[in-house]
Structures are given as C-alpha cells and as structure tokens.
N, C-alpha and C positions, 0 to 999 in steps of 0.2 A: 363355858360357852364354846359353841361351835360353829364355825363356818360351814355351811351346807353347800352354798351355790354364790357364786359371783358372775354377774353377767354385767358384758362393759357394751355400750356401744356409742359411738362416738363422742359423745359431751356429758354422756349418763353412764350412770352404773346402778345395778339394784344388787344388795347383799342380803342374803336370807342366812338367818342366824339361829342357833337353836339354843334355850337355855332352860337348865334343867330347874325341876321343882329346889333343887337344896341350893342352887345357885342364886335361886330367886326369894329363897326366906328370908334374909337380911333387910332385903330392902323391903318386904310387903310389913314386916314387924316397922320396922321405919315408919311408913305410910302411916299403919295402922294407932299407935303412938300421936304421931301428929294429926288427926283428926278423930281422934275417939272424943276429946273434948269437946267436939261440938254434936255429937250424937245422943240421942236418948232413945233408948233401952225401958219397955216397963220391967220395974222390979229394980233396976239399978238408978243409981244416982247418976246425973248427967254428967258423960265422960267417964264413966267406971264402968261399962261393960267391958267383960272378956271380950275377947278377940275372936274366939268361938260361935259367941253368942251373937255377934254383930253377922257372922258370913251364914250361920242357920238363917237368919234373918232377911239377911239380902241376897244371898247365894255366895258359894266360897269361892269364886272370883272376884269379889267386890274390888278388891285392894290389888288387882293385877295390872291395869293400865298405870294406876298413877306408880307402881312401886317398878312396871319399867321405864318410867319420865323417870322417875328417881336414878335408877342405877345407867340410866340410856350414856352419859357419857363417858362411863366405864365401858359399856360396851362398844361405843364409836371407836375410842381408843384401842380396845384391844381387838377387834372384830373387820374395823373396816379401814383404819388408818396403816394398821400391818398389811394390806394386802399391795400389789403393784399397782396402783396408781395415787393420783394427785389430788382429793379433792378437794371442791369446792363451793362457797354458798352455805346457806342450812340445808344438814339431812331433814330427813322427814320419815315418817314410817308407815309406809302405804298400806301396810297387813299384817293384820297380828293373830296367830290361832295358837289356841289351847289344846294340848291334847290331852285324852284319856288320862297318862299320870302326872296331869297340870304342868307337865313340860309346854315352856311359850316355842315360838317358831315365827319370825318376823323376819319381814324386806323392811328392811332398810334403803333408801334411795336416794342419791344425792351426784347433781351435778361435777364435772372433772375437769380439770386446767385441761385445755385444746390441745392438742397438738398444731404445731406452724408448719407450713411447709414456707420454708422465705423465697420468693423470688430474688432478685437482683436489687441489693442494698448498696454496694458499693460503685465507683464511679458514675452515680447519677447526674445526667444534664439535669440543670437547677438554673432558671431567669435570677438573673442577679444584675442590679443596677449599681453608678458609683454615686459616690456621695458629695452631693454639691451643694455648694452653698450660693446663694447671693446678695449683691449688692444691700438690696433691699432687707433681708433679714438682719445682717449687721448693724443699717441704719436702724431697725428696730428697737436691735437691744441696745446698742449705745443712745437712742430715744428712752427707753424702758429705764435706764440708769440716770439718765436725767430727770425723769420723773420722781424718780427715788426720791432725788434732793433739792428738789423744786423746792421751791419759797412760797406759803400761802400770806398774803396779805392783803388788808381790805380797802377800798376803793371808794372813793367819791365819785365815781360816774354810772350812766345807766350799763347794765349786765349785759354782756356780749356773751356770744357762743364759745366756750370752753372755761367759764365765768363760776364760781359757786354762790348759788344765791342763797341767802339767808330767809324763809320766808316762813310766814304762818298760812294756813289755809284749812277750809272747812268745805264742805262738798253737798250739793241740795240734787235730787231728783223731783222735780215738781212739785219745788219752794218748801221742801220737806228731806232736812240734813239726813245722811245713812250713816248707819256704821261703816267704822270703818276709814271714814271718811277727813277726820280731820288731824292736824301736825303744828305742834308750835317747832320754834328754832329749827327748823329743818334743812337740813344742807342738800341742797337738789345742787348737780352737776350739770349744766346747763350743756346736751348735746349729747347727754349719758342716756338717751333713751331708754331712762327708768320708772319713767311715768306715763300717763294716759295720752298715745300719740295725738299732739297738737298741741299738750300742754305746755311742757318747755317752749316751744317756739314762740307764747305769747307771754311766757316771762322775760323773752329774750327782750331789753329795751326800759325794763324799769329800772326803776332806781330807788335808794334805800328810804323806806319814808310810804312809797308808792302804795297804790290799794288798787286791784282789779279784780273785774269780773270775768273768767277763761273759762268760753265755753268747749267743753267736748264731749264727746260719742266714746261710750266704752267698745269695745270690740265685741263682735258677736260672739266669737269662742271664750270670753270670759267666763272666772270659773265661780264668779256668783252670780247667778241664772237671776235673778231681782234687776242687777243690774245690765248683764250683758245684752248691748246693743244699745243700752239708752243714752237718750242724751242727759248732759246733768251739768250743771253752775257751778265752779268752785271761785268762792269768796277768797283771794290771795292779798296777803301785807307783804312786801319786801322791808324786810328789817336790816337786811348788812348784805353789800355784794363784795365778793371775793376774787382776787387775781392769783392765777400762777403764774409763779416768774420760775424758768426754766433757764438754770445757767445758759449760758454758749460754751455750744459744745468744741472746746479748742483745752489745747496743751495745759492749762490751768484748771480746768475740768477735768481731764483726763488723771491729774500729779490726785486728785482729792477723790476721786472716786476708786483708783486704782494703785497697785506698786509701778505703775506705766508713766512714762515721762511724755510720750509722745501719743498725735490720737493717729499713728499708723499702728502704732505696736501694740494699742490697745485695739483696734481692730480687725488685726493679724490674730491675736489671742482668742477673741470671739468667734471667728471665723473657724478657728483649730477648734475651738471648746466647740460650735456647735456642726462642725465637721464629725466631731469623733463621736459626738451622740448621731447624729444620723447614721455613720458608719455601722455602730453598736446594733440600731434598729435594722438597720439592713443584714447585719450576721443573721440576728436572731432570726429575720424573716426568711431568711436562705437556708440555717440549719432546720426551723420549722418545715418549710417545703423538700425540703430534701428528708425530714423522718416521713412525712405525708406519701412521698412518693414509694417513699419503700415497704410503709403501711399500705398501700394499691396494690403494690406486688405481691405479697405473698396472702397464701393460700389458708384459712382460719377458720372455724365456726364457732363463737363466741358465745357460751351459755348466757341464757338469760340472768341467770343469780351473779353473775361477776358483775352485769351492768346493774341491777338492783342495788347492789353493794356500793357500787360506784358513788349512783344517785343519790344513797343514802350519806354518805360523805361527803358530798358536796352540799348536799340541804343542810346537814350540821353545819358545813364553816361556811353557808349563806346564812343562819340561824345566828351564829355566833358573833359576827361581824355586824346582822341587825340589832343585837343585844348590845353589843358593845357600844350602838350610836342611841340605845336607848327606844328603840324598836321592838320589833319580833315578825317573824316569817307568817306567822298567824296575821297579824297587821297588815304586811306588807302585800298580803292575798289579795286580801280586801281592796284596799288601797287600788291595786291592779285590777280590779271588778274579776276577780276568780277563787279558787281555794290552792290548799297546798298542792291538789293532783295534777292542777292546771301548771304550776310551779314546775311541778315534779316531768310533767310532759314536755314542757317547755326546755328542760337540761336533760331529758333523753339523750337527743342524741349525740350533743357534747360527750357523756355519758359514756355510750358505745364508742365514742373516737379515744376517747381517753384509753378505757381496755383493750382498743386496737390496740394502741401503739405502744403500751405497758408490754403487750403480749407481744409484742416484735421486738422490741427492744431485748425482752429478758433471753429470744430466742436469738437475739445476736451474741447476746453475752455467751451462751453457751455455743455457738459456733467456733466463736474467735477464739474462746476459751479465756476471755478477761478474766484478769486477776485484779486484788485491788492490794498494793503492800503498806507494812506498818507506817510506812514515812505517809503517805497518802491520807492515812487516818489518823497521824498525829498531826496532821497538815489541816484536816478535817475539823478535827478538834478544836483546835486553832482557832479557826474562822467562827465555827458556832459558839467558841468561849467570850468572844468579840463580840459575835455582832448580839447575843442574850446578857449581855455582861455578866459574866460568870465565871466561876476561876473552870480551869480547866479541868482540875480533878473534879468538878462538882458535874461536867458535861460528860464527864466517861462514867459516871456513880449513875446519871437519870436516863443515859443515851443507849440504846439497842444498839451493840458492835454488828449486830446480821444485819438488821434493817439497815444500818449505816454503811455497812459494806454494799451489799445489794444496791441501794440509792446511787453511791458511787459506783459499781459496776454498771448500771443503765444509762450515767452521764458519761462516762465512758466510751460506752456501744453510741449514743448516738452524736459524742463526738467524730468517733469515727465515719459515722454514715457523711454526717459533714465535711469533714477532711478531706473524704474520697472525692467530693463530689465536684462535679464540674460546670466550672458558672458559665452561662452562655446571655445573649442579651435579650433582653424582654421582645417579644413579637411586635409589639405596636412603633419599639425603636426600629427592629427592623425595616420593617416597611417605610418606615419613614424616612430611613436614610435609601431602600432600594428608589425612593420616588425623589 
C-alpha cells in the first residue's frame, strides 16, 4: 500500500491510497469464498463455481469493492492513522478507481480532532453566591422528622383537613358509572390534593358510617378526553376516619429521633447538613460557569462527527436507563408525540457543548502539561472498588489505565479552571445593595 497524497484542511483530511493487484488477492479470494455459496453458475452446482467463472460472468471487478470493505481496516491503520494527524469520527471512501493493472487508487476521508486556540481559562470572574439557610427550612425538616414518626390512629369524630378518610366510592357521568372510576378501602389524605379539585373538601365533615353524594367537574386538560371537563356524581361511604398525632417537637422528641439531647443542637445540625449541600451545589454551579466561560474563550471549530458521536452516547445511556425502568427510547418518542430524530434534535445541542468543553479541557491538559501519578490511580481505584463493590484487583483487570488516566487529567484541568477563578457577587445583588 501506498500513500499517494494527503491533503488536510482544517477539521478534514482526504488520503488517497494506492494498492496493488497482489496486495489486493488476499482479500478478493476472501470475498469471493464467502459469497460463492450463494451464487449460481449454469453448469455448476450452487456455490461451486470457480472464481474464474463467476468474474467472466459478471466482469473481473466483481469482488473489488467488497474485498476493499474487507481489507479497509488494515488500510486505515497502516495508510492513514500513520500519517500527522488525529482522526476522528468514521472514515468513508469518497473514490475508488481501478487501473489498467487492476491496481485500486482510493480517498479516503475522514474528519480530525480541531485544533484549540484557548483564550484566557485562568483567573476567571465567576458570580458566586453564599450559602444560606433559614429559619423556615429547619422548621421544615424538623417538621418532615416528625412526620416520620407520627401516630396514625382512628377517630370517632367527623374528618377534618389533614384527616385520612377511609372511604369507598364509585363515579357516574350521566347516571352511567366510567372506568376507572371506582375504590373500596381507600386512604384519601384529606387536603393532599390528590383527587378531583372539590372532592376532598366535600369529604371534609363526614364521619365514619356516612354516605354522599360529591359533585365535581373534571378539569378540562384531563388526560381522558370522555371525561375532561364533565361534570360527574361520585357515590362516597366513609368507612374509618383517621388522625395524625405528631409528637411535640421538644427535647424528648428530639433524644428519639436523633443522637441529640437538645432541639438547638438538633437544629444547629440541620442547618450545617443543609448548609453544606447548598454549599456543594453552589461549587458545582461556580466550577460549571467558570469551564463555560472559558469554553466562550477560546477559538475551535468542532467537526460534525465528534458531536454525532456525542449524540449517539447519549441516546444509548437515555436508551439504557429507559430499559432499565422497563421502557425504551422507541416508546418514550411516542409517548412525547415525535420519533427518535426529534430526540436526537432535541440533545444536539447539549451535544455540541459537551465536545466544546471535552476539547478545552483536554487542551488545558496539555498546556499545563498535567500529569496524573500512581498514588492518584490507586486512589482512583479505591473509590471505583467502593462505590461498584468490587475488589480492587478486579477494577484494574476490567478498568482502561489511559481512559482512566485521561478522565483524571480533565478533572484536574478543570479543577484548576475553578481554583483560579475568582468569585465576584451576582449582578442583581449588586444592585440591590447599590439602591
């Protein structure tokens, strides 16, 4: 095989390749082998013509496109991955000629990792807020913890708002029951606004034993068109009304729900726990806007087959994740009244941000000239042996030490972009404190 011509320009390259008739026998005998059997020859038994006899027949090219599919990834490798550059995406082979002594002569063409020019990644203004908490969120979850351990028990009096009523019911649209429509033992939460707006409120008041009639109007955007907008009769029994008893939330509370003696210190705790997750979300929003920004600065033209590539990884682990809940991406089209192209348009341009910022990243990494050392990747190791439970020697046996490096040289670079960067306060604080 021979390299004729290599021509690069910006995010392309085309290679033209010359390869001779004795270079090409291997594979056309190949070809020819695996589909003689399905040809027929008069005078031979199906699949027993010469090879001869088949190319008098059809012309003695027959067997040259498929027999350079056959050998093309030998050629990719020796022809076009030796030369200086990076590619990327599927090749393709835009031209293919024969000559005179059945020598072939083909381009090859296949998109190339960009070159970056980075603008300014380090010391980036970046809005960064602090992290607060209030009064009211504490009360929540110290609310939220009492609920936990609330008391259900049932009542002799009529159901009040925050009540569980025990009821049967049955549902008529024009004295004619729908699907759909009817419930024995039902535990309705009285003010959970899980039912047909108007209905809770005319349970609210009965009492166990009780039988009514609750008229209501389905909502016009409901999502059975029969029904939506009508009015309709539900036939209701209260069979058992229910109370929550919610401790008091004091120091005795506090000893049973918590290792806390007191309810400061158990409120002080919450406050820290849900300090330090807003804190967390705040990082991540500030190293997020801080790679974004320095994805804006530099200079890139991004082939189309990286973001195709992209897309296509992403629809697998949207594919995979629907599978896993007993779905599929096919379904889920539908479902969204489009097909998978709609999908696919739809995570474009995620897509393209995503191999922005792959491609800046990896051009920090060689800037800084990040390294990643053994203690790192046995530190690595570590964490993926944990969190897959798996012994460790079995994560370095299934794990890619490059990809694994490389992964960690990128969280690296855009740790750094973070590190540099400098937090300044969000514009709308500003103003408000200038006024």
């Amino acid at each position: 095989m021979n390299v004729k011509n290599v021509e690069k320009e910006a995010v392309h390259a085309k290679v033209t390749v010359e390869i001779t008739r004795a270079e090409l026998e291997p594979s056309l005998n190949k070809v020819y082998l695996k589909v003689r059997k399905d040809i027929n020859m008069p005078g031979f038994r199906k699949g027993k013509a010469p090879r001869v006899v088949i190319e008098a027949a059809y012309g003695k090219h027959v067997f040259f496109e498929d027999a350079i599919e056959e050998m093309f990834p030998d050629i990719y490798k020796e022809c076009v991955l030796t030369q200086d550059m990076k590619p990327v995406g599927r090749p393709g082979v835009s031209k293919l000629d024969i000559g005179d002594d059945d020598s072939v002569t083909l381009v090859i063409e296949t998109d190339l990792y960009p070159e970056v020019t980075l603008g300014q990644y380090k010391g980036l203004e970046v809005e960064k807020t602090d992290a607060e908490v209030s009064e009211s969120e504490i009360d929540a979850e110290v609310e939220r913890m009492a609920q936990n351990v609330a008391r259900i028990t049932t009542v002799d009096r009529a159901a009040a708002e925050g009540d569980t009523a025990v009821i049967d019911f049955e549902g008529f649209k024009d004295g004619v029951a729908f699907a759909g429509g009817k419930g024995e033992d039902y535990e309705l939460k009285l003010g959970s606004h899980t039912f047909i707006p108007g209905f809770e409120e005319q349970v609210v008041g009965m009492s166990a034993g009780e039988e009514k009639d609750i008229n209501v109007t389905f909502p016009e955007n409901y999502h059975e068109k029969s029904l939506a907008g009508a009015p309709v009769v539900f036939k209701v029994k209260v069979r058992e009304v229910k109370e929550t008893v919610v401790p008091e939330k004091d120091d005795e509370f506090v000893k049973d729900v918590s290792e806390f003696d007191t309810m400061a210190e158990l409120r002080a705790d919450i406050e820290k726990r849900i300090r330090d997750e807003k804190q967390a979300g705040i990082d991540r929003a500030f190293e997020n806007a801080a790679i974004e920004k320095a994805v804006a600065n530099m200079t890139v033209e991004i082939p189309d087959s990286m973001v195709e590539e992209e897309l296509e990884r992403q629809m697998e682990r949207m594919d995979y994740e629907l599978r896993s809940q007993g779905a599929s991406l096919e379904a889920y089209a539908q479902m969204m009244g489009g097909n998978l192209d709609n999908i696919k348009n739809s995570l474009r341009p995620g897509a393209l941000s995503s191999v922005k910022t792959n491609v800046m990243l990896d051009a920090v990494v060689d800037a800084e000239k990040i390294e990643v050392t053994e203690e790192e990747c046995e530190e690595e190791y570590g964490k993926l042996a944990e969190s897959y439970k798996l012994d460790v020697e079995k994560v370095k046996e299934i794990l890619d030490l490059d990809g694994m490096k490389g992964d960690l040289q990128v969280r690296k670079a855009a740790r750094l972009i973070a590190d540099s960067a400098v937090a300044v306060a969000p514009k709308a604080e500003e103003k408000k404190d200038e006024e």
